[in-house]
N, CA and C atoms as a LAMMPS dump frame, in Angstrom:
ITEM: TIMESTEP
0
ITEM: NUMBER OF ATOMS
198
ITEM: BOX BOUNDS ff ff ff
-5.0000000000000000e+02 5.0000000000000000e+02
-5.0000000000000000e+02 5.0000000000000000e+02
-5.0000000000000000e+02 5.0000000000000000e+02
ITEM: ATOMS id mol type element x y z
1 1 1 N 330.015 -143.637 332.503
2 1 2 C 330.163 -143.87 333.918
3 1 3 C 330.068 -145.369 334.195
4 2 1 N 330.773 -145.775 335.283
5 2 2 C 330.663 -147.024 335.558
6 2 3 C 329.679 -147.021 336.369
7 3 1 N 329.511 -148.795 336.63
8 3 2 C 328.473 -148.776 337.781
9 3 3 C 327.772 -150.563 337.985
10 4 1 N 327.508 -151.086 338.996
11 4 2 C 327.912 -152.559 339.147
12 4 3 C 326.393 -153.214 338.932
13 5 1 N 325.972 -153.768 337.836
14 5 2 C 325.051 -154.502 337.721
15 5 3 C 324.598 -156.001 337.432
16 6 1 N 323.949 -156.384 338.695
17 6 2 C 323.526 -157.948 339.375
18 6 3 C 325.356 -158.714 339.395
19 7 1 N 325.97 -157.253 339.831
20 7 2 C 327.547 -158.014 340.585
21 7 3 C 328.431 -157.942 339.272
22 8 1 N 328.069 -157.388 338.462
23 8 2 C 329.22 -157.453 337.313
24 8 3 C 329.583 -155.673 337.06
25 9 1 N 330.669 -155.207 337.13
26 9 2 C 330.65 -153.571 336.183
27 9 3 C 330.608 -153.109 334.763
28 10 1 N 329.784 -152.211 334.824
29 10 2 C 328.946 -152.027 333.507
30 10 3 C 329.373 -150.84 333.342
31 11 1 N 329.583 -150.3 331.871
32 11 2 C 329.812 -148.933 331.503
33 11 3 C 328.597 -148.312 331.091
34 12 1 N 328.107 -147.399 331.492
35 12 2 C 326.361 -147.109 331.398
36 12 3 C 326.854 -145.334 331.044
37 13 1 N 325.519 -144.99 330.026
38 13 2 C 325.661 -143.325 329.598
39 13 3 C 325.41 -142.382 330.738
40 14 1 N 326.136 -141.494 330.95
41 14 2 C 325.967 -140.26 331.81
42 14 3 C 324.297 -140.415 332.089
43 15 1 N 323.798 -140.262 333.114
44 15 2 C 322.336 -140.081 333.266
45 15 3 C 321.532 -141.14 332.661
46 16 1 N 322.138 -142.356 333.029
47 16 2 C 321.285 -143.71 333.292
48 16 3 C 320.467 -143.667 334.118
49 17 1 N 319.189 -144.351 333.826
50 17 2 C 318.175 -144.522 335.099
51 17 3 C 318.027 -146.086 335.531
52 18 1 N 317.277 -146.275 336.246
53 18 2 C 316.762 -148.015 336.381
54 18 3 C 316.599 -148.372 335.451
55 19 1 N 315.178 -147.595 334.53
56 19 2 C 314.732 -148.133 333.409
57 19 3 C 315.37 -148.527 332.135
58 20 1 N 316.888 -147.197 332.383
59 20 2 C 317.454 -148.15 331.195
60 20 3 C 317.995 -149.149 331.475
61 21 1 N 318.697 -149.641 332.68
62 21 2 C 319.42 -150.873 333.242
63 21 3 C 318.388 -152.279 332.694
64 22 1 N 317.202 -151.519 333.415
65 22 2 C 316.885 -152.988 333.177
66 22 3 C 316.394 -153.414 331.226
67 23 1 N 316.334 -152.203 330.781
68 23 2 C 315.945 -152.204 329.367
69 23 3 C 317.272 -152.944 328.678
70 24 1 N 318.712 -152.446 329.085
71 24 2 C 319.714 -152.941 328.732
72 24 3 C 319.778 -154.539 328.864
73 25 1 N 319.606 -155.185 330.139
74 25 2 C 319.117 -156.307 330.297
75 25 3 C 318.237 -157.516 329.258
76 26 1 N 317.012 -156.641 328.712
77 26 2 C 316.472 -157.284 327.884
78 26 3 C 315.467 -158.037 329.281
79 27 1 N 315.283 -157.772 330.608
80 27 2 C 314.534 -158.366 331.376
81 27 3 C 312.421 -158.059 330.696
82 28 1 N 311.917 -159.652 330.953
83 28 2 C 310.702 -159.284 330.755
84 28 3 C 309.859 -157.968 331.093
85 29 1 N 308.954 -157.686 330.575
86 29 2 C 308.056 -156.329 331.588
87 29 3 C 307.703 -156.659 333.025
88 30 1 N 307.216 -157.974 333.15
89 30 2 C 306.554 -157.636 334.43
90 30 3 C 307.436 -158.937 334.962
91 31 1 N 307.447 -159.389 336.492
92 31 2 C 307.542 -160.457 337.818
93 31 3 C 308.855 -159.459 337.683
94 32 1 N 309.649 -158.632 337.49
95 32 2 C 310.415 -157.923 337.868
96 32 3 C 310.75 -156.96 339.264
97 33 1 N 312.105 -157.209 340.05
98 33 2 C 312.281 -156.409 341.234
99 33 3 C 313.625 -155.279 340.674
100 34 1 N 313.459 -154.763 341.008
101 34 2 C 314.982 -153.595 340.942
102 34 3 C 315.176 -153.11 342.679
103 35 1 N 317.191 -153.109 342.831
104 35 2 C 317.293 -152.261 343.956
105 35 3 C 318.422 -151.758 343.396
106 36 1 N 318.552 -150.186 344.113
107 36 2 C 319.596 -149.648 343.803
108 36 3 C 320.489 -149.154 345.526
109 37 1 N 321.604 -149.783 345.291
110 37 2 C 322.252 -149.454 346.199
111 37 3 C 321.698 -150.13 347.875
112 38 1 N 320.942 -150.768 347.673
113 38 2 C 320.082 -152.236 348.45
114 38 3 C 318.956 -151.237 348.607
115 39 1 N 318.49 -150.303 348.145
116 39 2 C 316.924 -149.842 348.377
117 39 3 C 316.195 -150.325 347.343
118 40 1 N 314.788 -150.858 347.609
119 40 2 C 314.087 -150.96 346.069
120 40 3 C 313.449 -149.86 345.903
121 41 1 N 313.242 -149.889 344.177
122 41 2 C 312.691 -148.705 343.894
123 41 3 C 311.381 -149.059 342.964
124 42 1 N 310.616 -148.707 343.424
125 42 2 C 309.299 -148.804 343.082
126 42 3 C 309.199 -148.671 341.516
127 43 1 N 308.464 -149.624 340.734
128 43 2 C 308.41 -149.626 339.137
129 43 3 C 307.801 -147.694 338.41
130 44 1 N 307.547 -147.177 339.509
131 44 2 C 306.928 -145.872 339.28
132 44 3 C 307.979 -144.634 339.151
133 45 1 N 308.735 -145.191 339.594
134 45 2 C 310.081 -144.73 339.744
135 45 3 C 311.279 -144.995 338.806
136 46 1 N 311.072 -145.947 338.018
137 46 2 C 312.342 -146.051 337.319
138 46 3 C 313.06 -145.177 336.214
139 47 1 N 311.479 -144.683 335.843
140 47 2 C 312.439 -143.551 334.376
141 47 3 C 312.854 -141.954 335.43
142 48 1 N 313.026 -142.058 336.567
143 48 2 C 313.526 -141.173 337.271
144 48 3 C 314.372 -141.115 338.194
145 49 1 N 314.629 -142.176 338.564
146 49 2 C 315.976 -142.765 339.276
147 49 3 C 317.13 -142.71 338.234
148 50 1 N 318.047 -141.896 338.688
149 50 2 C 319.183 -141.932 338.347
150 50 3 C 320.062 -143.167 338.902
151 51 1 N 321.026 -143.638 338.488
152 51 2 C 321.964 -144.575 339.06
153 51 3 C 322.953 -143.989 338.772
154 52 1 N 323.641 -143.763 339.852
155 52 2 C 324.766 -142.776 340.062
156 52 3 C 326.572 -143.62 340.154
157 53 1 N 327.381 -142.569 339.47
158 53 2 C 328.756 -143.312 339.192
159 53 3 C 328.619 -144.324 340.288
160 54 1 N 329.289 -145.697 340.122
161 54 2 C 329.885 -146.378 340.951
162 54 3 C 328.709 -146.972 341.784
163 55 1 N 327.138 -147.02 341.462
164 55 2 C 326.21 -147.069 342.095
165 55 3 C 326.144 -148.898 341.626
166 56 1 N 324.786 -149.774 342.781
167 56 2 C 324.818 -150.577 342.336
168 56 3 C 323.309 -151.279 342.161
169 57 1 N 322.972 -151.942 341.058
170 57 2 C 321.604 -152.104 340.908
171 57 3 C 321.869 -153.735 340.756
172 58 1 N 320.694 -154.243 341.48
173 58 2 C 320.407 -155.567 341.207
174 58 3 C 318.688 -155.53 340.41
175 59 1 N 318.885 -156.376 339.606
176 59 2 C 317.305 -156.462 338.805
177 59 3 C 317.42 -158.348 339.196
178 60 1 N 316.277 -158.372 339.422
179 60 2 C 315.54 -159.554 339.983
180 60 3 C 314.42 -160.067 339.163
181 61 1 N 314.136 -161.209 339.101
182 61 2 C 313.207 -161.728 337.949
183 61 3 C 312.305 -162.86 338.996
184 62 1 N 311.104 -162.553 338.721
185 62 2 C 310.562 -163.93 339.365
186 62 3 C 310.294 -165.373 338.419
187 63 1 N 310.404 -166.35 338.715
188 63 2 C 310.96 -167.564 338.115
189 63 3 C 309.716 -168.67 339.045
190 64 1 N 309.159 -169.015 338.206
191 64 2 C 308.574 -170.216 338.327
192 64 3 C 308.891 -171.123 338.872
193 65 1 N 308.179 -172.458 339.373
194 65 2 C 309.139 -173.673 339.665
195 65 3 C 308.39 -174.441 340.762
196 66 1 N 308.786 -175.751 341.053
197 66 2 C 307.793 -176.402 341.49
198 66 3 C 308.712 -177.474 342.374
């Protein structure tokens, strides 16, 4: 299934969740945000969120800086 992640389309397995998006990513464990479809979804939530055909997830990283 397709499906648009941080603005690019991604071919992702039938019954992707957040958690694998962002696992695919390679994003750190933690200063991490996820939204799907502009809702966020709570880190409690990710190995149960589905991301659905054509759905769109942004993963967010917090970044240091001065």
């Amino acid at each position: 299934m397709k499906a648009k992640v941080n603005g690019r389309v991604r071919e992702l397995a039938e019954g992707a969740t957040v958690a694998t998006v962002v696992a695919l990513l390679g994003t750190p464990p933690s200063g991490v945000a996820v939204a799907l479809d502009g809702e966020v979804v709570p880190r409690a939530a990710w190995d149960s969120t589905a991301v659905p055909e054509g759905g769109a997830v942004e993963v967010l990283t917090a970044v240091q800086g001065g």
